[in-house]
N, C-alpha and C positions, 0 to 999 in steps of 0.2 A: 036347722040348728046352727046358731052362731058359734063360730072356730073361736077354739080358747086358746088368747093371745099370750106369746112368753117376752120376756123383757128380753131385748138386744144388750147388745154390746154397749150402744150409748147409752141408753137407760141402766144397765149396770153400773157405767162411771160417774153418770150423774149421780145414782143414789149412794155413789159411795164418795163423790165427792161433797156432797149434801150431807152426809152423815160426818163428814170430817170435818168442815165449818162447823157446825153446831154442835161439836164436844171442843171444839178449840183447838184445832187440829193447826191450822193457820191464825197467824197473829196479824192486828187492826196493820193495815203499811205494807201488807208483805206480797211482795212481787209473785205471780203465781208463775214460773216459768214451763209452757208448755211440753220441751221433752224432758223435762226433770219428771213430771207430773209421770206424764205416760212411759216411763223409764218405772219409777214409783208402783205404778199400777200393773204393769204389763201388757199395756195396752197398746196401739199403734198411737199416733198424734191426732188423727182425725175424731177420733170419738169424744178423746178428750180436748180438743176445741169445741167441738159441740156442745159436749155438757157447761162446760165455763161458760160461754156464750148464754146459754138457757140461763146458767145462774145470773151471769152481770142482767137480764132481761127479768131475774126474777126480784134485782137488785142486792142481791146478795153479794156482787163484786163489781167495782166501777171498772169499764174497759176505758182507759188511759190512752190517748194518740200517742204512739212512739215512746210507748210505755206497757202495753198489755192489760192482763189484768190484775188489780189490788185490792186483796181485802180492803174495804172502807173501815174510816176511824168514827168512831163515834162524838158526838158532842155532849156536853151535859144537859141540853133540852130532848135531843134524840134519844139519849138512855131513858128519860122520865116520861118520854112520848112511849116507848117502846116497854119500860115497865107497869104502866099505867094497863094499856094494853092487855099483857100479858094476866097483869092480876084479873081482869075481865075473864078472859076468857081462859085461862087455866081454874081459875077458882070454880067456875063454871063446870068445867069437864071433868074436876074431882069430884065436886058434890054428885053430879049425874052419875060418876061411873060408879059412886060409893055403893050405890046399891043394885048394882049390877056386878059384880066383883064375885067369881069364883073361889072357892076353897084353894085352887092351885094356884090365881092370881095373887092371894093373898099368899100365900106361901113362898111366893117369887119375888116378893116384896120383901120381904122378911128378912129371905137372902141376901139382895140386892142390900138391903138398909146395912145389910150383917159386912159385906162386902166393903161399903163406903166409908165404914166404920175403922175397918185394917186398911185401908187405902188411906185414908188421914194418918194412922199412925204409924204410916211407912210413909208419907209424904208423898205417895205415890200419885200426881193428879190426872195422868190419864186413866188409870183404872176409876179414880173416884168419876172424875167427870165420864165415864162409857156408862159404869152403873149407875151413874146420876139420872142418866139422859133411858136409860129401861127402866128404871126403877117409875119416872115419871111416866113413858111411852103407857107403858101397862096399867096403869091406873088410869090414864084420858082415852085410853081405845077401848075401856070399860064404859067408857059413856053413850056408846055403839053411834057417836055423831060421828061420820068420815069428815064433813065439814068443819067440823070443833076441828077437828085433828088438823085438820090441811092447814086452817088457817095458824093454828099453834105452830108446828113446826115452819112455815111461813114466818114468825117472827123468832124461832129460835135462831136460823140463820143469821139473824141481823145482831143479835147477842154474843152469838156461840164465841165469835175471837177472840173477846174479851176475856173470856168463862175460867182461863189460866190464871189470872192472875189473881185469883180467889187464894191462891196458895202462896201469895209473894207475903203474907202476913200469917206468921204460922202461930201465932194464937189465935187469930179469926178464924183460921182452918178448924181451929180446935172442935168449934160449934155448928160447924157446917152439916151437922148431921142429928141436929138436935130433934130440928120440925120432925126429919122425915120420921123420929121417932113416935111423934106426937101423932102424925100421920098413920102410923101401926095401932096403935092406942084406941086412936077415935075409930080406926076401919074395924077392930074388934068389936066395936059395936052397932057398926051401923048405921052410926054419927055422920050424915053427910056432911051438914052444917059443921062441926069439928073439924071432920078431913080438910074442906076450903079451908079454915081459917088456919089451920097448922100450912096449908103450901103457902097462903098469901105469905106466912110468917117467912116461912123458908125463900120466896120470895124476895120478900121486902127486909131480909136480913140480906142473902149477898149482895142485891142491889144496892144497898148505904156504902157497901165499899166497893163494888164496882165503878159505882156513879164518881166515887170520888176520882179514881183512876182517867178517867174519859176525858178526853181534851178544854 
């Protein structure tokens, strides 16, 4: 019988420093300083070099000579490379998971939408962008692809820095919650076809101002 493996201490930091890139936790430029991090974490400095290291390898952070490491800035071909991309392969993982989606997944969606909803109108962006980022999770790991998945959160990383400044325009914030509505709508029936084209939408709306933000 094969021993069942538990994540360490590096794999802990990793997956939470991976989790922090990709709601916007760190901004495009920003120096990641190693005992700030594991002071932050509670962790020793050894793990969290590790994990950073794993990310600049996953390119998630460029390692700098006699600089460390920095979140990278995006360009405006990089963003359109990278949301091209995404609508592939998230539009993909909605339609699949639409009809694999449980009664409590849907129910957890609901929430989550109900969630992002008061977080816009407390201007609150890290709650919105946490619930953002479950609200999508739970819907693409209905698709029961691990690979859909791996490769998604693969390019959310590359996104995720930016993902704050969705709220630097508080009437654009207004509508940021519009798709996922549309997204509740079409999953009430079943509508794979609907669900993709409600994310593409949600999508291809913060993207128009993201993109404009990008270097």
């Amino acid at each position: 019988m094969q021993e069942k493996s538990f994540p360490t201490l590096q794999d802990k930091t990793y997956q939470t420093l991976h989790q922090w890139l990709t709601v916007g936790r760190f901004q495009p430029g920003e120096r990641l300083k190693i005992r700030q991090v594991a002071d932050e974490l509670e962790v020793g400095i050894m793990p969290v070099r590790a994990a950073l290291q794993r990310l600049a390898a996953e390119g998630a952070l460029l390692d700098i000579p006699n600089c460390g490491m920095v979140v990278p800035k995006l360009n405006r071909a990089q963003f359109d490379d990278i949301l091209q991309t995404r609508l592939l392969l998230e539009g993909q993982a909605a339609e699949q998971g639409t009809y694999r989606m449980t009664a409590a997944d849907i129910s957890k969606m609901a929430t989550l939408s109900e969630q992002m909803a008061q977080a816009i109108a407390e201007k609150n962006s890290k709650a919105y962008l946490e619930a953002n980022e479950e609200f999508h999770v739970t819907l693409y790991r209905a698709s029961a692809s691990p690979l859909l998945m791996e490769l998604i959160e693969t390019v959310w990383l590359k996104v995720g820095p930016i993902s704050n400044q969705l709220f630097e325009d508080a009437r654009f914030a207004l509508k940021l919650n519009d798709a996922h509505q549309d997204v509740m709508a079409a999953q009430q029936q079943r509508d794979g076809a609907a669900v993709r084209r409600a994310i593409e939408q949600d999508m291809f709306y913060a993207g128009q101002y993201l993109k404009s933000v990008c270097a």
